[in-house]
C-alpha positions in Angstrom: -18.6 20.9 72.3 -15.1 20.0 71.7 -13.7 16.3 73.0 -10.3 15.4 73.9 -9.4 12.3 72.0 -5.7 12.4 72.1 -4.1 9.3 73.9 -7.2 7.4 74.9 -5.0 4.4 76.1 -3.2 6.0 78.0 -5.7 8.0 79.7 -8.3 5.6 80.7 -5.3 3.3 81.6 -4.4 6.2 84.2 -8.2 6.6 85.2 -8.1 3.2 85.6 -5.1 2.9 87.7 -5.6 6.0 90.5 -9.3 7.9 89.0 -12.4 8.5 90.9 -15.6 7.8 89.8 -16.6 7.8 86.7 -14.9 10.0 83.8 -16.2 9.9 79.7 -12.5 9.8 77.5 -13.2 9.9 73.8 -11.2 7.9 71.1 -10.7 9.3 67.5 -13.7 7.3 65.7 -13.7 6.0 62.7 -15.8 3.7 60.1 -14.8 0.6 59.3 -15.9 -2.4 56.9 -15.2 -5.8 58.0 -16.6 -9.5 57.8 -17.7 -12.4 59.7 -14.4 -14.6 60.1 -16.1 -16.7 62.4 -19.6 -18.0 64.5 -19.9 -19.6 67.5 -23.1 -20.6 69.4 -23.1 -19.5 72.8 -26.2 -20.4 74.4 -29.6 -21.2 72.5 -30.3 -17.7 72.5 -26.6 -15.8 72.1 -24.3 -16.0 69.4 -20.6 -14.6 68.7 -19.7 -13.4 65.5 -16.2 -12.7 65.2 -15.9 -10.0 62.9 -11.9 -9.4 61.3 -10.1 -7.5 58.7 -7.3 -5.0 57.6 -9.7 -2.1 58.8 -9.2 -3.2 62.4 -5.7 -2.6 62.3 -5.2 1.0 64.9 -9.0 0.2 66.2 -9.3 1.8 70.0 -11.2 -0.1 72.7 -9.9 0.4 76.3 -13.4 -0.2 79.0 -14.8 -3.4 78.9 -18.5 -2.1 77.8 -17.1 -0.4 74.7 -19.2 -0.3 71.8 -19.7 -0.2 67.8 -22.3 0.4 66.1 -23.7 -1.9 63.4 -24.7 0.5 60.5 -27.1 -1.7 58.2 -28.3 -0.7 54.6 -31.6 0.6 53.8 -34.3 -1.7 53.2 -33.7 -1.3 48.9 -30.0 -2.3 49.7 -28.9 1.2 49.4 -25.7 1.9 51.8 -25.7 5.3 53.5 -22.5 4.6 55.6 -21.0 7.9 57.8 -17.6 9.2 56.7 -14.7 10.8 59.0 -14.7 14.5 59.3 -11.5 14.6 59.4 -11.7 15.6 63.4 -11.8 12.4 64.6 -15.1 11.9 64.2 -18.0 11.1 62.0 -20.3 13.1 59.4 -23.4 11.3 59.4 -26.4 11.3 56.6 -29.4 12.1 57.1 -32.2 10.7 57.7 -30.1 8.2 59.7 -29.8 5.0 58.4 -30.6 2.1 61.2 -27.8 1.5 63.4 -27.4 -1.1 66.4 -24.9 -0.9 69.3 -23.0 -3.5 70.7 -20.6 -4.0 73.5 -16.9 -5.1 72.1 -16.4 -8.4 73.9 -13.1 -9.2 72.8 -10.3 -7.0 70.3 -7.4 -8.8 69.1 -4.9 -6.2 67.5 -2.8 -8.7 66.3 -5.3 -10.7 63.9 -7.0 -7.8 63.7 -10.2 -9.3 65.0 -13.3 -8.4 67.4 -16.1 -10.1 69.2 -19.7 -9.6 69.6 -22.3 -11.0 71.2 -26.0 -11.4 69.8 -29.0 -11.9 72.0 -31.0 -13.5 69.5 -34.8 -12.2 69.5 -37.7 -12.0 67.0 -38.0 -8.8 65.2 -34.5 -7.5 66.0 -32.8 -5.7 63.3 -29.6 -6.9 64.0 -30.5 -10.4 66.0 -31.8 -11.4 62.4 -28.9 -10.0 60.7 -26.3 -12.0 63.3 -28.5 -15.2 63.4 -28.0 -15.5 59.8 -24.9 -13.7 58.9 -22.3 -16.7 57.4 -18.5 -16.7 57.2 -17.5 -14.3 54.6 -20.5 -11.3 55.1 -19.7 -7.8 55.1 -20.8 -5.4 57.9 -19.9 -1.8 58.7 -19.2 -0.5 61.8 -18.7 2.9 63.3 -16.9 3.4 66.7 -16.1 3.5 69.5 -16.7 6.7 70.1 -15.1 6.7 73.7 -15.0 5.1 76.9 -17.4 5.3 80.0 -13.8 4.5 82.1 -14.4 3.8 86.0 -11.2 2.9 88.6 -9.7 -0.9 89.0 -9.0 0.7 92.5 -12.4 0.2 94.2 -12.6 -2.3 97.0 -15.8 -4.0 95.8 -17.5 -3.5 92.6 -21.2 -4.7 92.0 -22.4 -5.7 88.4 -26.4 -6.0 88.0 -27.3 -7.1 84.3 -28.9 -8.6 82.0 -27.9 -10.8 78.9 -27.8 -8.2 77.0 -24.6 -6.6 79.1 -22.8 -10.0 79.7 -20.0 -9.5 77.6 -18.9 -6.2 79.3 -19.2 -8.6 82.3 -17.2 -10.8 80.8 -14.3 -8.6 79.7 -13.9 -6.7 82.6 -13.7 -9.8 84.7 -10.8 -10.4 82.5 -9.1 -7.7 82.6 -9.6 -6.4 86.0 -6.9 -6.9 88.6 -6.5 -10.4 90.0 -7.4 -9.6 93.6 -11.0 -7.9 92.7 -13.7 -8.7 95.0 -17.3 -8.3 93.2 -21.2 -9.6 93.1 -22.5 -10.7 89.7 -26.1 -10.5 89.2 -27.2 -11.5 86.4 -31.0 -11.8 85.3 -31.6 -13.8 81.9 -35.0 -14.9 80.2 -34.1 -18.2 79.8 -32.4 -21.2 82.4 -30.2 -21.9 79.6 -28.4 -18.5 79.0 -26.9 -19.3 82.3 -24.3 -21.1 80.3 -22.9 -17.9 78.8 -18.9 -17.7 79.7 -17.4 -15.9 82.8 -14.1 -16.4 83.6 -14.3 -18.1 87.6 -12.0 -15.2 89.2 -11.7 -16.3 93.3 -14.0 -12.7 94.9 -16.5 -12.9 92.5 -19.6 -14.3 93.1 -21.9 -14.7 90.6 -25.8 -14.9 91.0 -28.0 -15.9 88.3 -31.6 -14.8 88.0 -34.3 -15.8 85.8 -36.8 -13.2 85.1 -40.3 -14.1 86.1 -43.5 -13.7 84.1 -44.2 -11.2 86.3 -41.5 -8.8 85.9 -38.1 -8.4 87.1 -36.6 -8.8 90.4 -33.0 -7.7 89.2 -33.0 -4.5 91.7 -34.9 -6.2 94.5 -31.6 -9.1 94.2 -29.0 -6.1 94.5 -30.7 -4.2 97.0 -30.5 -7.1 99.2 -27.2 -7.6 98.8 -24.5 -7.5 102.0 -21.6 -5.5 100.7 -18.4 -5.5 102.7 -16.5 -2.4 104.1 -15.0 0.1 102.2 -15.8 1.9 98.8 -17.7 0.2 96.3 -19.1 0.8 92.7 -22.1 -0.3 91.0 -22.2 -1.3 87.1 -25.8 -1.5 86.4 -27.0 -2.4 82.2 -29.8 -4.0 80.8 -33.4 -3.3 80.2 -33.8 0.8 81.5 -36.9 0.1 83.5 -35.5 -3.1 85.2 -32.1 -1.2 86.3 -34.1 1.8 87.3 -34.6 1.2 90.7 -30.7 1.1 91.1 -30.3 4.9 90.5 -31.6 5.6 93.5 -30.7 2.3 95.6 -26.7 3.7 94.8 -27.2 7.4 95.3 -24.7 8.2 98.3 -24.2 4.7 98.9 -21.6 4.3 96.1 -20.6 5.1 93.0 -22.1 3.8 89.9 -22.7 3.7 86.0 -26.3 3.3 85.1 -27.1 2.6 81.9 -30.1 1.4 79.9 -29.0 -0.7 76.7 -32.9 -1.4 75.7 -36.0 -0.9 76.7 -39.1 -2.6 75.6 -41.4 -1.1 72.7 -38.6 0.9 71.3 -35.7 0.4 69.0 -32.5 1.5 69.1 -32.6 3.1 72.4 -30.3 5.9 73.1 -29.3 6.2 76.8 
């Protein structure tokens, strides 16, 4: 299948200006190697590396839950990095080497600079890699491959996430129109992870959720909530069984992007 990936900026720009529902616009996608410039602890269990470089010079992020993925080495310290095709995308070896995603919290095309955030968790691939990556380590990454663009234009939007999709939270709220009425739910493991920054924007409310032993309560939260009149669309990310609920709580009562960044028992989840 062929994509489009002429004029991504200006294309999701116009989706996001007068588009309905939800509409995929790919970006040529390239590989890039870049290093940690700088760290910052966000809560005791997220961290922001700020990764920078020449190679981020012409880089292409335009939705707030863009990502990259991490391409690490293989365990001998052999790299087996993709290469362009020359189509705008990537030619990829195989077997695969291990590859993480993560959302693009923050692109600065003047330093030539991007953010990520890392949930930090034991036997994570890349948590260990971020928690002790130091000023000065090299990383690939490969992407974005293309935006999941929805309208600015709804009336009211609904967000229902975990940590793991609070810096697409984060972005949008800052670069979604100033008058944007929206609910925040946001389910985290821990009481401190509440800390994690969101820009206070007038009609948003956010609601913080900690999960219990016993499981989550994410969808029950949304389903209860009261939304005002006129259209509305739900962003839903996090764990895929704790969001699932959702697809069928939004079906023909608004739009909605559902997607499942992780699930437990299996790496590198594809969704």
């Amino acid at each position: 299948m062929t994509v489009d990936r002429h004029d991504p900026a200006g294309r999701v720009a116009a989706h996001h200006r007068a588009g309905s529902g939800t509409v995929r616009i790919g970006y040529p996608i390239d590989v890039r190697e870049v290093r940690v410039v700088a760290r910052r602890r966000l809560t005791p269990r997220m961290v922001r590396l700020t990764l920078g470089g020449p190679a981020l010079a012409g880089f292409h992020t335009y939705q707030a839950d863009d990502h990259v993925k991490l391409v690490f080495p293989d365990p001998d310290g052999t790299r087996r990095d993709p290469v362009p095709d020359g189509r705008g995308m990537l030619d990829w070896p195989r077997p695969l080497p291990t590859t993480r995603k993560y959302t693009v919290r923050r692109y600065d095309p003047a330093a030539c600079e991007i953010d990520l955030d890392f949930v930090l968790h034991d036997g994570g691939v890349a948590s260990a890699w971020a928690d002790a990556a130091a000023v000065g380590d090299g990383v690939t990454i490969a992407g974005p491959p293309g935006a999941k663009a929805f309208p600015h234009s709804y009336d009211h939007y609904v967000f229902a996430v975990d940590a793991t999709a609070l810096p697409a939270v984060a972005r949008w709220l800052e670069e979604s129109p100033a008058d944007v009425s929206a609910h925040v739910v946001a389910e985290v493991d821990d009481p401190a992870e509440r800390d994690y920054p969101l820009a206070h924007r007038d009609g948003v409310a956010v609601t913080w959720l900690v999960r219990a032993a016993t499981g989550s309560t994410l969808a029950q939260q949304v389903g209860s909530l009261r939304l005002p009149a006129g259209r509305a669309f739900l962003f839903a990310a996090g764990e895929a069984n704790d969001i699932r609920p959702l697809r069928a709580w939004s079906a023909g009562r608004l739009d909605s992007l559902i997607t499942g960044y992780w699930k437990r028992g299996v790496a590198g989840l594809e969704d």
